[in-house]
C-alpha positions as CSV (number, residue, x, y, z in Angstrom):
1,X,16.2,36.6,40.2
2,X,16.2,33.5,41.9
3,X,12.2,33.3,42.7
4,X,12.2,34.6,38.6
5,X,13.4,31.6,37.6
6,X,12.1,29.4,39.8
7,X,8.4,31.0,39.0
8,X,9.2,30.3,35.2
9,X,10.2,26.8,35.6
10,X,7.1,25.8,38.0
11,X,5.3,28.2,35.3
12,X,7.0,25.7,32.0
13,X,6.4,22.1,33.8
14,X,2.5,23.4,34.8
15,X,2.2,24.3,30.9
16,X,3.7,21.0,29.9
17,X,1.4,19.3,32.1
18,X,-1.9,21.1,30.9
19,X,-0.6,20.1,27.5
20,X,0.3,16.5,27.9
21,X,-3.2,16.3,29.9
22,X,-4.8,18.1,26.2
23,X,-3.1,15.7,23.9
24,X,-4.7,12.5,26.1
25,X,-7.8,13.4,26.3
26,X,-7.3,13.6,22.5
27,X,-5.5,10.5,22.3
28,X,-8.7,8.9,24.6
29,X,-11.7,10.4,22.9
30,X,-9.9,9.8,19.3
31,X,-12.2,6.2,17.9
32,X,-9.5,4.2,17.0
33,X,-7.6,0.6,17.9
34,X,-7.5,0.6,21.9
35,X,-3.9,-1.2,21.5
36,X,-2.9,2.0,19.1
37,X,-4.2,4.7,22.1
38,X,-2.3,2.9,24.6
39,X,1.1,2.6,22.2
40,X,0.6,6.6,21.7
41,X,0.1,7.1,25.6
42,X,3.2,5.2,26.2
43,X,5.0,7.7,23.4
44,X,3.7,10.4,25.1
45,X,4.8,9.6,29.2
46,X,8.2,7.5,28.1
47,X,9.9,10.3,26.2
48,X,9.1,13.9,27.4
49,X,8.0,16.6,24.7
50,X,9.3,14.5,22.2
51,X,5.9,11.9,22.5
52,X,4.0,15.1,21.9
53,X,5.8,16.3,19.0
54,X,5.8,12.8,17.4
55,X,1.9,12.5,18.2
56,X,1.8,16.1,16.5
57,X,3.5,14.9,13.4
58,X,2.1,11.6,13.0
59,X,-0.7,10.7,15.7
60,X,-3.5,11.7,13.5
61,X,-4.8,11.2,9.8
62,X,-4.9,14.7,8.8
63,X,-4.6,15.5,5.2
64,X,-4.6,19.3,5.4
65,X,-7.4,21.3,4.7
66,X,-7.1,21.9,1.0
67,X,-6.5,18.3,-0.1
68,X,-9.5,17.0,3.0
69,X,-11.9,19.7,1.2
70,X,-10.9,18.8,-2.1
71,X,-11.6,14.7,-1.1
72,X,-14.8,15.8,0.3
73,X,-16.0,17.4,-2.8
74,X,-14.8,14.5,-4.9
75,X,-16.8,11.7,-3.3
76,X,-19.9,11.9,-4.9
77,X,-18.5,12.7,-8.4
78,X,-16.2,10.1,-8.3
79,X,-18.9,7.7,-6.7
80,X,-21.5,8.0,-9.3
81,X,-18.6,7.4,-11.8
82,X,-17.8,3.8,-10.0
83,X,-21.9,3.2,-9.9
84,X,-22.2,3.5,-13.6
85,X,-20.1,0.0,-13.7
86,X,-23.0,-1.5,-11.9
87,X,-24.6,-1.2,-15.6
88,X,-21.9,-2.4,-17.2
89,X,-22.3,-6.0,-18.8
90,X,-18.4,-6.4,-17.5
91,X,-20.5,-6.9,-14.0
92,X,-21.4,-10.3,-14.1
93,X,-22.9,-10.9,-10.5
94,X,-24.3,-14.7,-11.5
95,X,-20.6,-15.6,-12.8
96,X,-18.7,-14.5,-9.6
97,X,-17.4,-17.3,-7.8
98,X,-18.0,-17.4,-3.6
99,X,-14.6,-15.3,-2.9
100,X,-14.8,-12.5,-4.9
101,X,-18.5,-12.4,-4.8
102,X,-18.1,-11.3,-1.2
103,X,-15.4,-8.5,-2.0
104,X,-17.5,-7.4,-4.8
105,X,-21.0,-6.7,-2.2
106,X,-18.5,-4.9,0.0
107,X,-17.1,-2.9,-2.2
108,X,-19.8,-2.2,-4.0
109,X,-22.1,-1.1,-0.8
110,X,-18.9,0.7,0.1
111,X,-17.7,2.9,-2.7
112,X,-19.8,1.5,-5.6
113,X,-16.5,0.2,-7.6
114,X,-18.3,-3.6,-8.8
115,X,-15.7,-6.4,-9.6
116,X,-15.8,-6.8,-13.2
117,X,-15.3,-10.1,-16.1
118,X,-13.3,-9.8,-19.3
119,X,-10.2,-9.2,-18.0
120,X,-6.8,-10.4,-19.4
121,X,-3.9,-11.0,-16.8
122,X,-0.2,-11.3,-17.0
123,X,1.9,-11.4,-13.9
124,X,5.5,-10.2,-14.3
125,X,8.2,-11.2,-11.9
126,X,11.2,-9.7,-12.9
127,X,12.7,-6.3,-13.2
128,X,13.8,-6.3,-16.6
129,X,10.7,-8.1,-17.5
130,X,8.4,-5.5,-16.0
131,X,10.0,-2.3,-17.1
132,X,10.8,-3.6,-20.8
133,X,6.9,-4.1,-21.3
134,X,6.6,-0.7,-19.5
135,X,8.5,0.9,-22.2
136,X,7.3,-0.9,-24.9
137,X,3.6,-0.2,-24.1
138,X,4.5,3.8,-23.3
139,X,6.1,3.4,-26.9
140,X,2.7,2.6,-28.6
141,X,0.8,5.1,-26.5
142,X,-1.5,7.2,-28.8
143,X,-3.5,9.3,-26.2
144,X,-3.3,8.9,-22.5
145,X,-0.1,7.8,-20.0
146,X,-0.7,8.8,-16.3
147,X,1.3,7.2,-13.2
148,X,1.4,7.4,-9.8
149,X,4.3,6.1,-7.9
150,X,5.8,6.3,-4.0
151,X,9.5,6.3,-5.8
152,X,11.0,6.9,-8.7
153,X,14.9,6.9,-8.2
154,X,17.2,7.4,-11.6
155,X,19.1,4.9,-12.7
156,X,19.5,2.1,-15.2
157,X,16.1,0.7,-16.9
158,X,13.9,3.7,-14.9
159,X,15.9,5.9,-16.7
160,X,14.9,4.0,-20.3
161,X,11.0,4.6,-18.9
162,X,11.8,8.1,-18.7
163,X,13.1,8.5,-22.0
164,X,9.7,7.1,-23.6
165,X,7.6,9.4,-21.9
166,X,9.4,12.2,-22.8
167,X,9.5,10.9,-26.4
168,X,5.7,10.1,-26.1
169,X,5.3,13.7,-24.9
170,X,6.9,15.3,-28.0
171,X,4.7,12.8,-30.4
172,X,1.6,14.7,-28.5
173,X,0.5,12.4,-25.9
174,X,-0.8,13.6,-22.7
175,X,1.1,12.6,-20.0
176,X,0.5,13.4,-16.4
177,X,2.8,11.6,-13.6
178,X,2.2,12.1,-9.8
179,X,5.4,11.0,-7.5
180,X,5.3,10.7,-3.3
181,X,7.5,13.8,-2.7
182,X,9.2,11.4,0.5
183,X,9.6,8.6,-1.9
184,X,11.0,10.4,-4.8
185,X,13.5,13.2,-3.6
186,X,16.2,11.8,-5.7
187,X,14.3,11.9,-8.8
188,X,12.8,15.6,-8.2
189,X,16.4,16.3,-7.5
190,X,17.6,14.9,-11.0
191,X,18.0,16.5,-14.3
192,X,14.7,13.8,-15.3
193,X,12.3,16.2,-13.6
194,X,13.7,19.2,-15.8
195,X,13.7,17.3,-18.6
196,X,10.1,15.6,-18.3
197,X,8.2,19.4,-17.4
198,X,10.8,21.1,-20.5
199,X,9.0,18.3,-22.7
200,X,5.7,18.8,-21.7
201,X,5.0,16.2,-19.1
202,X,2.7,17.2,-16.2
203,X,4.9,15.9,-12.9
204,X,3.4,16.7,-9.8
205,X,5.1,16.2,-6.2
206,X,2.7,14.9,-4.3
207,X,2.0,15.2,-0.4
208,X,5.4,17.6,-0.3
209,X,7.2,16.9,2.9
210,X,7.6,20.8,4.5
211,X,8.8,21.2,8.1
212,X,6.5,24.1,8.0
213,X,3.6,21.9,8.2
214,X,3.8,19.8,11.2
215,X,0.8,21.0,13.0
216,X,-1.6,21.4,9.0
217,X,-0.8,18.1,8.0
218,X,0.6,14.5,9.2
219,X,3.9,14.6,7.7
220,X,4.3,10.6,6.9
221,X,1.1,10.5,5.5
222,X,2.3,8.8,2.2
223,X,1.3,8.4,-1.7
224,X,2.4,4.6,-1.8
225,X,0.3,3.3,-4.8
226,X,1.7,2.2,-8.3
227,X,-0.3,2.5,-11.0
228,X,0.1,3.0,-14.6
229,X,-2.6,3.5,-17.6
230,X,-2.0,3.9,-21.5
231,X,-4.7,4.9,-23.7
232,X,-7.0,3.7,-20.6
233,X,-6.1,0.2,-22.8
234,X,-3.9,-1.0,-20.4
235,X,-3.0,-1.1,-17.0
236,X,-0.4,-1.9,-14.4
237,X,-0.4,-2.2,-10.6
238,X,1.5,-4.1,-7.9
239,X,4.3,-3.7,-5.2
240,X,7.1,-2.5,-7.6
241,X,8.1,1.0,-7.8
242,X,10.0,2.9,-10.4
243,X,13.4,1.6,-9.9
244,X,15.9,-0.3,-11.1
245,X,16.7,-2.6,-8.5
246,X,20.3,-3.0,-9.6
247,X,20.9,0.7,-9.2
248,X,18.7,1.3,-5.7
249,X,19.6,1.2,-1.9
250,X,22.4,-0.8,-2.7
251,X,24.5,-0.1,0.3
252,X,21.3,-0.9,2.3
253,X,22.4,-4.7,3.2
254,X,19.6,-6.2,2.3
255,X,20.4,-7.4,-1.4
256,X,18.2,-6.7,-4.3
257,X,14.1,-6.0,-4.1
258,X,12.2,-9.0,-5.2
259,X,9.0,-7.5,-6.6
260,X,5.9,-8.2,-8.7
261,X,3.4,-6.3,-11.3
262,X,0.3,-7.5,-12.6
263,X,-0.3,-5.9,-16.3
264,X,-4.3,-5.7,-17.0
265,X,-5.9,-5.1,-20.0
266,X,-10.2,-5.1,-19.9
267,X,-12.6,-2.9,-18.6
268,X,-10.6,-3.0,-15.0
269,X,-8.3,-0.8,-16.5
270,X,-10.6,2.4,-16.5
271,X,-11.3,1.4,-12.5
272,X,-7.2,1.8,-12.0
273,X,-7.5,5.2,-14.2
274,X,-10.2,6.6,-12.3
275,X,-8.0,6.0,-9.2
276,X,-5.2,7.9,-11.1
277,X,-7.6,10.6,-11.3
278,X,-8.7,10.3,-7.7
279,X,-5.1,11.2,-6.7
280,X,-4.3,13.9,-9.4
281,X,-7.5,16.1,-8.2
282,X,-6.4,15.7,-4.7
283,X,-3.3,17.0,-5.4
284,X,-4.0,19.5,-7.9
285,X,-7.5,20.5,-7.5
286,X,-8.1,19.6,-11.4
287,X,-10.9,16.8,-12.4
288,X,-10.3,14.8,-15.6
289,X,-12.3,11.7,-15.0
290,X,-11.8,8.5,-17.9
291,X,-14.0,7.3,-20.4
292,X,-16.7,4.6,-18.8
293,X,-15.1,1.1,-20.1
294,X,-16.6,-0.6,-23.0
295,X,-19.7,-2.3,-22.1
296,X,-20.5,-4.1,-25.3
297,X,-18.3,-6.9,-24.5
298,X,-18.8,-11.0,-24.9
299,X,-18.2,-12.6,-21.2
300,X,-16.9,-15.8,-21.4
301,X,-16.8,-18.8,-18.8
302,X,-13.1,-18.0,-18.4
303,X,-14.3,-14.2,-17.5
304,X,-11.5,-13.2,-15.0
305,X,-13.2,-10.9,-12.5
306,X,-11.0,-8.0,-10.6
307,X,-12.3,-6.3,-7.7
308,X,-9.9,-3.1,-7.9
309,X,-10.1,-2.0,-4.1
310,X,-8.3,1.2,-3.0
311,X,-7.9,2.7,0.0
312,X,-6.7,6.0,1.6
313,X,-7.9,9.4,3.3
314,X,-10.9,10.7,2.1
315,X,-12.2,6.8,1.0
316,X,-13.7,4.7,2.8
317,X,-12.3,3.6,6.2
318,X,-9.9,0.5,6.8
319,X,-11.7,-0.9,3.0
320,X,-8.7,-3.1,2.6
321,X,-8.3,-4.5,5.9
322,X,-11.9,-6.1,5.4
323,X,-11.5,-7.0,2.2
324,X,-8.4,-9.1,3.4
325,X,-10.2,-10.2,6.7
326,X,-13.4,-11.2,4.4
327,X,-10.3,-13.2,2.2
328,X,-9.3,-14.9,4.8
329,X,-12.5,-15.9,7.1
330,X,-13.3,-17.7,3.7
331,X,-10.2,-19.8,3.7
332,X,-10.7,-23.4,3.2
333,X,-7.6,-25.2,2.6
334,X,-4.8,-22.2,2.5
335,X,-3.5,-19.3,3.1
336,X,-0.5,-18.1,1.8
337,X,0.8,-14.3,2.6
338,X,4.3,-12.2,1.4
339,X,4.8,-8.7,2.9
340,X,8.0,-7.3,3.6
341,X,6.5,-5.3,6.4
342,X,4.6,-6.8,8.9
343,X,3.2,-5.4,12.3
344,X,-0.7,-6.2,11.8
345,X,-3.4,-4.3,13.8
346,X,-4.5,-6.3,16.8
347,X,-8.0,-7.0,14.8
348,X,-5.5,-8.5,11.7
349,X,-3.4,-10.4,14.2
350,X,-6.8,-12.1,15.6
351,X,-7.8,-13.2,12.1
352,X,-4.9,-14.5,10.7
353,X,-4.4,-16.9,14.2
354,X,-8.4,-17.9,14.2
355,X,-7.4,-18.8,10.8
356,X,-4.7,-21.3,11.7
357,X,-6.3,-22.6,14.7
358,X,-9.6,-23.7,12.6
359,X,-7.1,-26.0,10.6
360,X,-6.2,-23.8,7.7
361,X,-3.2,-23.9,6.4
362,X,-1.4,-20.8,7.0
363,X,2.1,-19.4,5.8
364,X,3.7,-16.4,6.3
365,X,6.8,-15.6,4.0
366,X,8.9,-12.3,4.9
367,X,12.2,-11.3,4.1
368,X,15.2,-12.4,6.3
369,X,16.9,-8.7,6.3
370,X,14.7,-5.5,6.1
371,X,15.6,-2.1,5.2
372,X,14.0,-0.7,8.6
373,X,15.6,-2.1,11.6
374,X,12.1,-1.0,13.7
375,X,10.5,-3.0,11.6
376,X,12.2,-6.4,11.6
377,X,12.3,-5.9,15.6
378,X,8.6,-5.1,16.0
379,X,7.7,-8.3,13.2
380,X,9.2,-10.9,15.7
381,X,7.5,-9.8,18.5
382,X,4.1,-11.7,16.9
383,X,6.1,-15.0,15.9
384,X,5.2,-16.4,19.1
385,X,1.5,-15.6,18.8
386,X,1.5,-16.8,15.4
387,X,3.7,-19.9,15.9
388,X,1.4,-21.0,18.9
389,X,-1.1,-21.0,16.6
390,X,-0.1,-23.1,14.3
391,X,1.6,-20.2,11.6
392,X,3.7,-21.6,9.5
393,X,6.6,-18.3,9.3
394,X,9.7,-18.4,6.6
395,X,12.2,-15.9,6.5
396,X,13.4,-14.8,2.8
397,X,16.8,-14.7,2.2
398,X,17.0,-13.4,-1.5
399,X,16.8,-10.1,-0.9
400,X,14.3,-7.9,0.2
401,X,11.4,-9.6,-0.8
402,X,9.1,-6.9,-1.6
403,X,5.7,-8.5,-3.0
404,X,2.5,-7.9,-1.4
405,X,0.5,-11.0,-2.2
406,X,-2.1,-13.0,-1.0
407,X,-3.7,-16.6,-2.3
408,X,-6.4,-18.2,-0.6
409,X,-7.4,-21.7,-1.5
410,X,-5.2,-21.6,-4.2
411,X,-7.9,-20.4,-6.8
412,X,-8.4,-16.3,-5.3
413,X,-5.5,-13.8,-5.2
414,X,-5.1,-10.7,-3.3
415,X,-2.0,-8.6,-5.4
416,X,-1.2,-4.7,-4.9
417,X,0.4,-2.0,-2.9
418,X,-0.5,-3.2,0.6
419,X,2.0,-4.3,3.9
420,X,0.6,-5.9,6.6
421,X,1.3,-2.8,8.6
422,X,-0.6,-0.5,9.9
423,X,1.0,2.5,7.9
424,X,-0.2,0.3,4.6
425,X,-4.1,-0.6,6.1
426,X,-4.8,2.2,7.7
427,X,-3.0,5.8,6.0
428,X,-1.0,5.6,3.3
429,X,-2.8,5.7,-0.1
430,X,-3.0,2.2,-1.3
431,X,-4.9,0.1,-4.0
432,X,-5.0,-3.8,-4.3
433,X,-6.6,-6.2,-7.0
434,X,-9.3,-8.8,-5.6
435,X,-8.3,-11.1,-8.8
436,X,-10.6,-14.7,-9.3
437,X,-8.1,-15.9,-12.3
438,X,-7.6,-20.1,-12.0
439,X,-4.2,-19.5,-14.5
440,X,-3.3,-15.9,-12.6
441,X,-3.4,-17.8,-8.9
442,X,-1.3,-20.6,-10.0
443,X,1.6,-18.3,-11.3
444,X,1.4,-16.4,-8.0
445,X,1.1,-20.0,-6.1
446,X,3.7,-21.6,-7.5
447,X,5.9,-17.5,-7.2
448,X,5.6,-17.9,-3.9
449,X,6.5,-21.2,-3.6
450,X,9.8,-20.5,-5.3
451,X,9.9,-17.8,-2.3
452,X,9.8,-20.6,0.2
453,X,12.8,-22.6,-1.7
454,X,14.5,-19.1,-0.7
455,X,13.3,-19.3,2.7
456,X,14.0,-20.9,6.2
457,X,11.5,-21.9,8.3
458,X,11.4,-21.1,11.8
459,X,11.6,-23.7,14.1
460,X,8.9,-22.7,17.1
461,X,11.2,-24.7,19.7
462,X,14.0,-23.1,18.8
463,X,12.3,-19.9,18.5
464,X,11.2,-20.2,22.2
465,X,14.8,-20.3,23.2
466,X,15.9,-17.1,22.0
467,X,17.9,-14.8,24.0
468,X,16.9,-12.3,26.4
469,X,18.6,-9.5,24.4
470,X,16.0,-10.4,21.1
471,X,13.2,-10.3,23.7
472,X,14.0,-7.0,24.6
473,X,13.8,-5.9,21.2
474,X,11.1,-7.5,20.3
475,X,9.0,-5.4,22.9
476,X,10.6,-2.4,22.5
477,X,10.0,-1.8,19.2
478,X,6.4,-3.1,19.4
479,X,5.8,0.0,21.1
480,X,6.1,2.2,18.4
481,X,4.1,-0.1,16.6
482,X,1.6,3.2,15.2
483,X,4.7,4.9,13.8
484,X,5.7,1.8,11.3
């Protein structure tokens, strides 16, 4: 019995061995960021069977088969769609100014979605603010309402949202909302989700989290864009989800979410709809593209071009993270960035430091307390890089400053869905607005220089005193820097 079991154990370490030697080679021939291999090699040795379960679950972009087949089918559809703005008189390549002109010949070559004039921009900074003109716009709805968000959790306003879609519903407007099924368990759970399907509202889980599909699908793989369209009239995007912040994570110690929308109205708004629609056939299989916007329309000096630029699987690879390094190798004067997240890619890192050291202004603002320990860890581990460099860094301490922002120069804004992470730039589905609005950039200027009132700046000499205990932190938690 003895030599049985010693057979079987010589027999289970030779198999794990053939397996870990599989999943390197994998790891190794895999084109991808040489600092992400080496993280996931370092997964794999440090922690036994478990690095090989976790590369499993989350090592590779994998969308499943249905949903990849489906995204492959789409591209062309969708593509000449986006194309047909080309010949749009909204696409004003003359009147583009030197940032967005850039973005627009990327993204255009890219994916054929052209920036496009006659825009009209209001940013909203408050809760109450945003979700009051939410439900006063789904109140004059006469068509179309369609969503996307990564949460929905019930609870005070969100609830009121609710309510007037399932009152738009009854009054015959079609309403189709998708929700992140990680995000939104909460809601799915609620009586809102019986109530919105009894009244007629198409709500769709998307990217269900099943146990049962570890090795078909990477299971973090997340729906993380906001997005809302009325009567393809009017539009909404930006880094707040559909929440209350008064009644979410409030036991979470960070305080309250400090977020931003943008509300659109112009021909950008059947760009954000198509990207609704993008997302609903991926998840469902059916294809309901929008109307083309209205062409016929006068383009004045003050034409407030939007680039819409999404990203995701089945799009076109790391789309955002060169539209944000174009951004910012075009930086004059300033650069000013708010993420709550931030563990950049070694490429980002690179560019935001070149930035600094060719004399351009740069600050970073982040919140002080983060709902994801890993996270706040793994951030400080580039302060040094980035204070050595001349990075200006504040820490937030208002809450859990949640907006995603960019402003270069003070005259071109980057707003959306997007962390400086590498869950945010390189697989989650995402979309930001490339917006060249004089009026719009002010208000988000002078937004996040309220931010910095909030904030403390850290000291570099102090910071190069910290203790050995933060240091060890610091580097730990880099480590897992593929799974934030």
């Amino acid at each position: 019995m003895d030599k049985v079991y010693h057979f079987l154990t010589l027999a289970g370490i030779g198999l794990y061995w053939v397996l870990v030697a599989g999943v390197t080679l994998r790891v190794v021939l895999k084109r991808r960021a040489v600092s992400v291999s080496l993280a996931w090699l370092m997964i794999i040795y440090i922690l036994p069977v478990v690095g090989v379960i976790c590369y499993f679950m989350f090592g590779e972009l994998n969308l499943g088969r249905k949903r990849a087949e489906r995204a492959k089918e789409m591209f062309h559809p969708f593509g000449d769609w986006f194309y047909q703005l080309n010949d749009c008189n909204a696409h004003v390549t003359d009147g583009l100014g030197t940032h967005i002109s850039k973005i627009d010949n990327l993204c255009n070559n890219r994916m054929g979605i052209p920036a496009l004039c006659g825009n009209s921009l209001q940013l909203q900074t408050t809760p109450e603010e945003i979700l009051r003109s939410v439900i006063k716009d789904i109140e004059q709805a006469k068509v179309s309402i369609r969503m996307v968000f990564y949460i929905w959790h019930p609870g005070g306003l969100a609830d009121s949202v609710a309510a007037a879609l399932i009152q738009a519903s009854k009054r015959g407007v079609e309403v189709k909302v998708l929700l992140d099924s990680a995000g939104s368990p909460t809601f799915f759970k609620s009586h809102w989700a019986k109530m919105m399907r009894d009244a007629g509202i198409e709500l769709v889980e998307g990217l269900e989290v099943s146990p049962w599909r570890i090795f078909l699908r990477r299971l973090d793989l997340r729906q993380h864009r906001k997005i809302i369209v009325i009567d393809d009239e009017i539009g909404y995007t930006g880094s707040m989800n559909m929440v209350d912040p008064a009644y979410f994570k409030q036991s979470s110690g960070v305080g309250q979410w400090i977020d931003i929308m943008a509300r659109v109205q112009g021909p950008t708004v059947n760009v954000l709809s198509a990207i609704h629609c993008w997302d609903w056939e991926v998840e469902t299989g059916d294809r309901q593209l929008p109307q083309q916007p209205e062409c016929q329309i006068e383009i004045s000096e003050d034409s407030k071009p939007i680039q819409v630029v999404p990203s995701g699987p089945g799009m076109p690879d790391q789309l955002i993270g060169q539209v944000l390094t174009l951004a910012m190798h075009q930086a004059e004067q300033s650069v000013r960035i708010t993420t709550p997240y931030f563990v950049p890619s070694a490429d980002l890192l690179e560019v935001i430091k070149t930035t600094a050291q060719r004399g351009v202004n740069v600050e970073l603002i982040i919140p002080k307390r983060n709902d994801s320990m890993m996270v706040k860890w793994a951030s400080r581990a580039f302060y040094t890089d980035l204070l050595s460099s001349g990075v200006k860094i504040y820490e937030f301490d208002g809450g859990l400053l949640h907006t995603k922002s960019v402003v270069i120069d003070e005259l071109f804004c980057l707003v959306g869905t997007v962390n400086m992470d590498m869950r945010s730039l390189w697989l989650n589905f995402e979309v930001t607005l490339a917006v060249e609005d004089p009026e719009f950039t002010n208000e988000m200027h002078q937004l996040q220089t309220s931010y910095i009132r909030r904030s403390d700046l850290v000291d570099y000499e102090v910071w190069k005193h910290r203790s050995i205990y933060h240091r060890f932190f610091e580097r730990l938690f880099y480590l897992f820097n593929p799974l934030l």
